[in-house]
C-alpha positions in Angstrom: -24.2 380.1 -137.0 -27.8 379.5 -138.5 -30.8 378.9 -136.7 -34.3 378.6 -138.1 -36.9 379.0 -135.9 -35.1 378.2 -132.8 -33.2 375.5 -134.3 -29.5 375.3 -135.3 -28.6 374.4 -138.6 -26.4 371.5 -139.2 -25.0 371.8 -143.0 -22.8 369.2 -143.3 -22.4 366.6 -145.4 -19.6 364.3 -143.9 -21.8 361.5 -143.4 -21.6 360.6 -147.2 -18.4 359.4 -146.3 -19.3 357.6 -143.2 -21.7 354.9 -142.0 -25.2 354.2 -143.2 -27.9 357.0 -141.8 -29.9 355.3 -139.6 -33.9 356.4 -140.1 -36.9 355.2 -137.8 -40.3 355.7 -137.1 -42.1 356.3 -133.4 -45.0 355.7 -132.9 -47.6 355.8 -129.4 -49.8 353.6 -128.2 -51.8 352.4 -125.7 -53.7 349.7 -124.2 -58.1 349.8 -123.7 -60.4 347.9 -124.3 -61.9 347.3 -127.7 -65.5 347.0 -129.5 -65.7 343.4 -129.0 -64.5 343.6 -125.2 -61.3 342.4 -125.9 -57.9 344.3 -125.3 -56.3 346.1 -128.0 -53.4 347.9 -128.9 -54.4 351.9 -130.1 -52.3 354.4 -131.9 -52.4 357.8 -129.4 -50.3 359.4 -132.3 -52.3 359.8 -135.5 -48.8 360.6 -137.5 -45.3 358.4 -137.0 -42.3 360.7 -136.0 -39.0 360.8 -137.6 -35.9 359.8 -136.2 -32.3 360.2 -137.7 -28.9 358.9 -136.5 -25.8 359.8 -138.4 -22.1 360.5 -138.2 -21.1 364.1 -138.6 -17.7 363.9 -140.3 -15.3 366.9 -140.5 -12.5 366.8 -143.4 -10.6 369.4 -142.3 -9.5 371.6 -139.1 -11.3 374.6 -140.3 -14.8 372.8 -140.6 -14.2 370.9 -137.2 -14.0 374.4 -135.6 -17.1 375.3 -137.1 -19.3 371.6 -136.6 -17.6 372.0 -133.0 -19.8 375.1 -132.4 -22.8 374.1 -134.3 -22.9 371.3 -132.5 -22.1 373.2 -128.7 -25.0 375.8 -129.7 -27.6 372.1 -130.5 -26.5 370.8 -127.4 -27.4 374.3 -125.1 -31.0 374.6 -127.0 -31.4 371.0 -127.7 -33.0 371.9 -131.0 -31.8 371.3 -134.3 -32.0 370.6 -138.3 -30.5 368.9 -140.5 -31.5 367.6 -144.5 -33.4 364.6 -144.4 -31.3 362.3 -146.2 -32.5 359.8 -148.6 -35.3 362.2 -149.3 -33.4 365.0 -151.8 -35.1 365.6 -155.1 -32.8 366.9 -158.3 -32.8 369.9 -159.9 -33.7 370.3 -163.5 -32.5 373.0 -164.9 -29.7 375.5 -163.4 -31.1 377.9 -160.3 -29.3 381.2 -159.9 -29.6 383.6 -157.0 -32.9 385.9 -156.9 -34.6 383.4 -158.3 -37.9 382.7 -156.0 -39.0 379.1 -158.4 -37.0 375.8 -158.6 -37.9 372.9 -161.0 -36.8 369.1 -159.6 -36.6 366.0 -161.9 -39.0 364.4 -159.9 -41.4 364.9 -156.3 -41.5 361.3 -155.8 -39.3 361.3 -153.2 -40.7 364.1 -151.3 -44.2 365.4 -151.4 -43.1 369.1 -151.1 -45.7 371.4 -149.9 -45.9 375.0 -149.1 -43.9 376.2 -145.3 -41.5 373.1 -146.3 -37.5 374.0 -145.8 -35.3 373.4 -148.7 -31.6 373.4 -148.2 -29.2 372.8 -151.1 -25.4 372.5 -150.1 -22.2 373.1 -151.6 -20.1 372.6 -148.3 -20.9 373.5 -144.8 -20.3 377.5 -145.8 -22.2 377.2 -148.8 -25.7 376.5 -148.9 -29.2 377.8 -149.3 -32.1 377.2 -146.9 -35.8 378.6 -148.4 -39.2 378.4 -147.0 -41.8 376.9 -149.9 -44.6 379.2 -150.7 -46.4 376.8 -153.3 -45.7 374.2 -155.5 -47.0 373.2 -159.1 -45.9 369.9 -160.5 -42.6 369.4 -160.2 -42.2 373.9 -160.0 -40.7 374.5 -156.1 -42.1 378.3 -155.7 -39.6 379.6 -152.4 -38.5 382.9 -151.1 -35.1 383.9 -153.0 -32.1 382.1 -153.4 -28.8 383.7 -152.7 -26.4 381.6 -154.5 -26.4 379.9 -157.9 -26.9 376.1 -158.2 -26.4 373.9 -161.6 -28.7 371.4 -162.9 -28.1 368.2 -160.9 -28.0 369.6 -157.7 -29.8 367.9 -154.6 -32.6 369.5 -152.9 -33.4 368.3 -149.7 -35.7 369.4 -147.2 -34.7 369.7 -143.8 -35.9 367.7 -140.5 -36.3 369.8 -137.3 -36.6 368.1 -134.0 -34.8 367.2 -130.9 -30.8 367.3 -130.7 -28.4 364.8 -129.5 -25.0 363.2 -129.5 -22.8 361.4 -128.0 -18.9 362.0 -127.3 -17.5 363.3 -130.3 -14.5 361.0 -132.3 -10.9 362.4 -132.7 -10.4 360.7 -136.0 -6.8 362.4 -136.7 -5.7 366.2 -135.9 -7.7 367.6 -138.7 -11.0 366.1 -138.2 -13.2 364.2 -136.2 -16.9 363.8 -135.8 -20.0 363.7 -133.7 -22.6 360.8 -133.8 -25.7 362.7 -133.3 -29.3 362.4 -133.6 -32.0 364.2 -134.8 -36.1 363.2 -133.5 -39.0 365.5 -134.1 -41.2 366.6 -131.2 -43.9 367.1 -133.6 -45.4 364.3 -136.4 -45.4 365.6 -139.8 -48.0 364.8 -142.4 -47.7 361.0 -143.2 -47.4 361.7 -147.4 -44.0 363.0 -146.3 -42.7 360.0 -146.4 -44.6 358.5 -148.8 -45.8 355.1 -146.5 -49.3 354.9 -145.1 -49.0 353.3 -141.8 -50.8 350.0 -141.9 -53.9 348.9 -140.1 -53.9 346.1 -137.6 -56.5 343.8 -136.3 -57.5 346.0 -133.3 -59.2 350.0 -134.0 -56.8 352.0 -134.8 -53.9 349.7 -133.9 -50.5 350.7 -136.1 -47.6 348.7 -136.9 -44.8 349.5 -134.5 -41.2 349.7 -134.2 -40.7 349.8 -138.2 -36.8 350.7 -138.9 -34.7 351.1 -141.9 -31.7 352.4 -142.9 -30.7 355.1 -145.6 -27.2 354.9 -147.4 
């Protein structure tokens, strides 16, 4: 079992196999009075917070034991993490273990900055999570890896928040899955995402209720 920083790690990648991730953004607001007299609408958050909702799948008996208990320990804390999908960069050139510097394809998908979580996953007993010490360009510098990682290899970085789920789905005897879900209790920088929110007619009035959905 992995935690980081109170939360439990969730490293699997079933729900490639399973339906659509469901993203959103929250927002609070409020109702006053504006400059002119009339009412308005204000934000009372100055950053949107993240919301994913996704099936955990497990493909076999062995890695349903182990979701099972990942997902037991989220539900007792009520904190977990999990990659942010839709949002994994590529890497470059091959990483090996020791190595404290990544290189991606491309940040455009993420604006990585330094106290960011990368996670890069083989299976769910396989993977890598690294706290970012600084960046330069498309250069990831982290704390050292442990395993080696070939060119082409995701890089995601990980969403911490809130933990729940609802009643987990016998599939067949060797796996099943949990539909869980994944909100942050704090709002992250708006550039991770990459979408300014936009202005409306009253001060500081935001567009709400905004939701898509990730393949």
């Amino acid at each position: 079992m992995t935690t980081i920083n109170g939360h439990v790690l969730l490293p699997h990648n079933g729900w490639a196999s399973g339906a659509p991730v469901k993203w959103s953004r929250r927002w609070q607001s409020g109702v006053g009075t504006g400059i002119t007299g009339i009412e308005q609408r204000s934000a009372l958050r100055a950053q949107p917070r993240h919301k994913l909702s996704c099936d955990l799948i497990a493909t076999s008996l062995q890695e349903r034991t182990r979701l099972d208990a990942r997902v037991d320990a989220a539900m007792k804390c009520g904190l977990a993490c999990l990659p942010f999908f839709g949002r994994a960069g590529v890497l470059l050139a091959a990483a090996n273990a020791a190595d404290v510097a990544i290189t991606l394809v491309s940040v455009s998908s993420w604006p990585w900055a330094a106290g960011d979580y990368a996670v890069l996953m083989g299976d769910d007993t396989t993977f890598d999570v690294v706290q970012l010490t600084g960046l330069a360009g498309t250069t990831l510098n982290l704390q050292p890896l442990t395993l080696n990682w070939a060119a082409g290899k995701k890089v995601w970085p990980l969403l911490f928040g809130k933990f729940s789920c609802a009643r987990e789905q016998a599939l067949t005897d060797y796996h099943g899955g949990w539909p869980i879900t994944i909100e942050q209790l704090v709002a992250e920088r708006t550039a991770q995402i990459g979408v300014t929110a936009v202005p409306g007619p009253g001060v500081g009035q935001q567009k709400i209720g905004h939701t898509n959905r990730i393949a």
